[in-house]
N, C-alpha and C positions, 0 to 999 in steps of 0.2 A: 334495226332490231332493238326491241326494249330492254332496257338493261338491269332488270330486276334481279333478283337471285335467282330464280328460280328457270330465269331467260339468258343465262351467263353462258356461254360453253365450258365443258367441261374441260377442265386443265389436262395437258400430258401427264403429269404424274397419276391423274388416277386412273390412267390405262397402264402407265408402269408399275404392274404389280403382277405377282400370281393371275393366272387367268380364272380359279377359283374363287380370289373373293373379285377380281372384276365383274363375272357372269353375273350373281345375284345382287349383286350393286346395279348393274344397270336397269335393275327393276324397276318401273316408276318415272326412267329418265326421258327427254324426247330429241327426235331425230325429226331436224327440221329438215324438206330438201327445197331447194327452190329450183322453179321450172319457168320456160317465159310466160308459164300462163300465171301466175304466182304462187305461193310458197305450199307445201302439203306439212302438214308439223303431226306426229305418231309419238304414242306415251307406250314402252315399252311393256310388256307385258307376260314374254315369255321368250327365253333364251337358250341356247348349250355352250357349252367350253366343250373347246379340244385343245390340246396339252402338245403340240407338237412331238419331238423325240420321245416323250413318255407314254403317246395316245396312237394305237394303230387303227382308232377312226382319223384320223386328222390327214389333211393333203399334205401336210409336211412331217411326214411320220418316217417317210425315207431320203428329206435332204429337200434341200432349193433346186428348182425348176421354174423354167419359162412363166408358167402358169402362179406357181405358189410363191412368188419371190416376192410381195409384199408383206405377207406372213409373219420375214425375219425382222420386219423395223422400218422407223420407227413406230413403236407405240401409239394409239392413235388413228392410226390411217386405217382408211376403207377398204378390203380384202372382198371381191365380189367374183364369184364364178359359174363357168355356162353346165348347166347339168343336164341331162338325158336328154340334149338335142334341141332343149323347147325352152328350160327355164333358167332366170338368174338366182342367186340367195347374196346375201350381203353381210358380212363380218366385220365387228371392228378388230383390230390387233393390238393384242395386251403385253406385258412384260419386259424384259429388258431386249434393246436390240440386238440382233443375232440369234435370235434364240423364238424358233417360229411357234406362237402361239394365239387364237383370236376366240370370238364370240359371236356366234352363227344369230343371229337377229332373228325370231321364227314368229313370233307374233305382237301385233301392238291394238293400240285402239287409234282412230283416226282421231284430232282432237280439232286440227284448222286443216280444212282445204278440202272438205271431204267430198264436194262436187268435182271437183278436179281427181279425185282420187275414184268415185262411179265411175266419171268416163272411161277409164283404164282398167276396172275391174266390173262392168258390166254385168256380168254373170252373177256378183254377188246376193243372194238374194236378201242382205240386212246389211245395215252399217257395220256390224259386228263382225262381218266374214271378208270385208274388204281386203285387212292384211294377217287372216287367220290361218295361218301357213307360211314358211321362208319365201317360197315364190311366190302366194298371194303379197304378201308384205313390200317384196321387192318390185311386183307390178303396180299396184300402188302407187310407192314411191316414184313410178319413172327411173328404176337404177336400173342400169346395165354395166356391161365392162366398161364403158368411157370413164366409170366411176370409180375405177380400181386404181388406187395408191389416191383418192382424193384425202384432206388432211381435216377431219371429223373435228379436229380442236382450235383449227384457224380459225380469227376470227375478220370481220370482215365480208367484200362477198362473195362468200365461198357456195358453191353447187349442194352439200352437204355438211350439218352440223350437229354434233350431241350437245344437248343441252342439262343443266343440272336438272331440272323437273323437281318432283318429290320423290325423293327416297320411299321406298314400301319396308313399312314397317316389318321385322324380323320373324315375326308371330307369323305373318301373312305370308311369307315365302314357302313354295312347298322345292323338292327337288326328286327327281327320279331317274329310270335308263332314259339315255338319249331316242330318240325317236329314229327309226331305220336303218341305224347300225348295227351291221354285221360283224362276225366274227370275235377277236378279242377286246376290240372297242366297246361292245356292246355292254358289258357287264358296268361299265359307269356311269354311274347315277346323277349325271351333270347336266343334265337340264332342270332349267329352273324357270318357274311362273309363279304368278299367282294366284291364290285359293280364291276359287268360285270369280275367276272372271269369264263372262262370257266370250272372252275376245282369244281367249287361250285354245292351241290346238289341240286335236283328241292324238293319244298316245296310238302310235303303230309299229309296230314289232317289224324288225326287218323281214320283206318278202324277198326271196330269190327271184329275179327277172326273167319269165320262161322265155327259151331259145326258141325263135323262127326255126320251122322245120326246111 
């Protein structure tokens, strides 16, 4: 990997922070993964925070489990989980360890690898919709659970890597409710994108899931 600035990985300490200023910071950055077919590289574009013990949307809102025990630490590492039966979504984890907090990845732009990334997302009907969504993003990338606790800051050859990118300028960042959360989580304004990118997801208000009769 070329070792430009802007092709560096991201250091542990800038996941060791508040997950508030981690979330809009990683605006801009990219998330290379590599595959045996070669690498798929994604410039971030639109994200959320959940705040662990303080966010009743977050999987770690009532404690470490099987499932969310990457969450607590360290910082850094790849937090990925299976939802409604079908899809994966993929987090990095911010903060100090023990203390479970991460950044739900929801959309990017494809920037290298993007034939490798059609094959996987077929359906897409534009380059733009490849990873316009957590689970589109995640199919995409080829991340599943094998990728959970991978270490986003290693370097070397790692499965998974954040890269510094360009930072998006502060003007440019917008932020709002998280997208499909319910209850008292919902009223947080922590998801964050960018203004007038195509690659960003449309907002959707949490639906209740109707019950099989």
């Amino acid at each position: 990997m070329i070792a430009t600035p802007d092709r560096t990985p991201l250091p542990r300490p800038f996941f060791d922070r508040s997950v508030l200023e981690v979330a809009p910071d990683l605006l801009g950055r990219v998330i290379v993964r590599s595959t045996p077919d070669g690498p798929i590289a994604l410039r971030l574009t639109e994200v959320e925070a959940y705040d662990g013990p303080n966010d009743p949307g977050s999987h770690a809102y009532r404690g470490r489990t099987a499932r969310n025990g990457v969450m607590f630490g360290p910082p850094g590492h790849v937090y990925v989980y299976f939802t409604y039966g079908m899809w994966h979504c993929m987090n990095l984890v911010c903060g100090p360890e023990g203390r479970a907090a991460g950044v739900l990845l929801r959309a990017g732009e494809i920037v290298e690898g993007a034939e490798l990334a059609r094959k996987r997302r077929a359906s897409a009907r534009s380059d733009r919709e490849l990873a316009k969504g957590p689970a589109r993003l995640a199919t995409a990338l080829d991340v599943d659970r094998a990728l959970d606790g991978a270490d986003a800051c290693a370097t070397g050859d790692q499965p998974l890597t954040a890269l510094t990118g360009t930072p998006v300028e502060a003007d440019r960042v917008r932020n709002g409710p998280r997208t499909g959360v319910a209850g008292d989580g919902a009223v947080h304004p922590w998801r964050f994108w960018i203004a007038d990118d195509p690659t960003v997801s449309p907002y959707r208000a949490h639906a209740p899931r109707r019950r099989r009769s």
